[in-house]
Residue, then its C-alpha position, 0 to 999 in steps of 0.5 A: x500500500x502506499x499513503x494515497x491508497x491508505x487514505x482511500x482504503x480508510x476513507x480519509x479520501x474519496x476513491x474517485x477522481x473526476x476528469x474534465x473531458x471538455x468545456x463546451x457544450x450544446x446546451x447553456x444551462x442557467x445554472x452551468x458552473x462551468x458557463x459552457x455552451x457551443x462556441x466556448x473554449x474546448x479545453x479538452x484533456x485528450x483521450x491519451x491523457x485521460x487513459x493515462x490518468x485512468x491507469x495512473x489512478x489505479x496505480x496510485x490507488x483510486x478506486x474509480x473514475x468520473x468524466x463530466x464537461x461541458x458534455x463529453x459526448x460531444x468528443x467523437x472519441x470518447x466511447x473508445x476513451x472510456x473502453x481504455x480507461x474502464x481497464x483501469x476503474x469503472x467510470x462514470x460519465x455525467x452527460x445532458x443525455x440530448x445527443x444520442x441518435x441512432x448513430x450515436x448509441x451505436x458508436x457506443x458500442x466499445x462501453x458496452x458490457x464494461x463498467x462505464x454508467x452514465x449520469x444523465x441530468x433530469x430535473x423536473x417532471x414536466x418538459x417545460x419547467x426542466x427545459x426552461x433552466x436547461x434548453x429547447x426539447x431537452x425533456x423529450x431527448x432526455x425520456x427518449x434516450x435513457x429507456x434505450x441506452x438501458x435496454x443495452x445494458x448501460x447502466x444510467x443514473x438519473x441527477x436532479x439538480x434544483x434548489x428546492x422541489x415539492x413533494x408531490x413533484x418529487x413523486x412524479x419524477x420518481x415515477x417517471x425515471x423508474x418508467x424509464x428504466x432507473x430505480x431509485x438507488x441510481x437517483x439522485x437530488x443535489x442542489x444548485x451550487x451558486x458558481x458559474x452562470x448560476x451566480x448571474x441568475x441568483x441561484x444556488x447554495x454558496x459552497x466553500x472548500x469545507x463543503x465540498x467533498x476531496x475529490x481530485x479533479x484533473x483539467x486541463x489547467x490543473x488539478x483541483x479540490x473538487x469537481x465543483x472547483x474548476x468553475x467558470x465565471x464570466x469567462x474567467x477560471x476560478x481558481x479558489x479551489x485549485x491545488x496545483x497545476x501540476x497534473x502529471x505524475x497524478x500522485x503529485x497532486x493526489x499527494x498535495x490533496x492529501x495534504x490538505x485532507x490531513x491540515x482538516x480538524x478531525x471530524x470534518x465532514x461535508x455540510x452539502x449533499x453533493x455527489 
């Protein structure tokens, strides 16, 4: 063992490490952390380099892998990327679920039966209120998609991201995904974390470094507390959560985390449920 792999193993540190794939999008979400749309800068991490982390976070001692953006899927390469790094860790893969055509659930065919899910955002229960923070036909791709990426054995998570939702709101929603496939142990609710576009329209929890669970995050620009970290606003990088540049070898900034998980009182824990 070696003191990453200890920290993981004794649960002082997440197991995961999330990857940003890329920063532009087909959406432009109200509450982007990333500010992400079409035309904004790729920042892309490449498919040699995400393999690579793949294999050096399982060397290092992590036990899995996140990819969120932007939206990945955008990359024409990812399916392959996510066979190569799925030999290392299982993966999963946060996407807006709008780009899967017939074409594109055949191009994923490289993930099939390996251990790669896919996190797809679905917020309210009604095509209107979810596309009115998310974008155009949004719902409907999304409730199109997600019952045929099942029925080929992709495993697929449902993420509602809101600030508040009611009861009986959160009850049709809930049937809604177990209609489509997903039970209820791959639903999750978080809230809106006010960085990013979310600052502009007043939305959002604020969320400090303590809140946040260590999860290393690998950019393009860096390395970062969480995958909440590298946020973007009004065209500029936040770097409030950054830990190093330094990105390769992954154990340098895996130990400069590390680091900062151990200068945390004894105790601590996250005071937001953000997964």
């Amino acid at each position: 063992m070696n003191p990453i792999a200890d920290a993981v193993a004794e649960g002082r540190l997440p197991g995961r490490v999330w990857l940003y794939a890329n920063y532009h999008c087909n959406l432009t979400c109200t509450y982007c952390l990333t500010e992400s749309a079409p035309k904004v800068a790729r920042r892309e991490l490449g498919r040699t380099r995400m393999i690579d982390i793949a294999r050096e976070a399982a060397d290092t001692g992590f036990t899995d892998l996140g990819v969120t953006g932007g939206e990945p899927f955008l990359l024409s390469w990812l399916p392959d990327t996510l066979a190569g790094m799925s030999e290392h860790l299982p993966v999963l893969v946060l996407t807006n679920g709008t780009l899967f055509t017939a074409r594109r659930l055949r191009e994923l065919a490289p993930i099939l039966g390996r251990p790669v899910a896919l996190q797809i955002s679905l917020d309210r229960p009604d095509p209107d209120a979810n596309d009115g923070m998310r974008g155009p036909a949004n719902f409907r791709k999304v409730v199109e998609s997600v019952p045929k990426l099942v029925s080929q054995g992709i495993r697929v998570r449902i993420a509602t991201t809101v600030e508040s939702i009611a009861d009986t709101e959160l009850d049709r929603l809930c049937a809604l995904h177990r209609e489509l496939g997903v039970p209820d142990d791959d639903h999750i609710i978080r809230p809106i974390v006010r960085r990013g576009r979310a600052v502009d329209h007043d939305l959002g929890v604020t969320a400090h470094q303590v809140d946040l669970p260590a999860e290393l995050t690998i950019t393009a620009d860096g390395a970062f507390w969480s995958p909440f970290g590298p946020t973007v606003h009004g065209g500029v990088l936040d770097t409030d959560l950054l830990i190093t540049r330094t990105t390769h070898p992954l154990r340098v900034s895996a130990g400069t985390l590390l680091r900062l998980v151990s200068d945390q009182p004894v105790g601590a824990d996250t005071a937001l449920n953000i997964r």
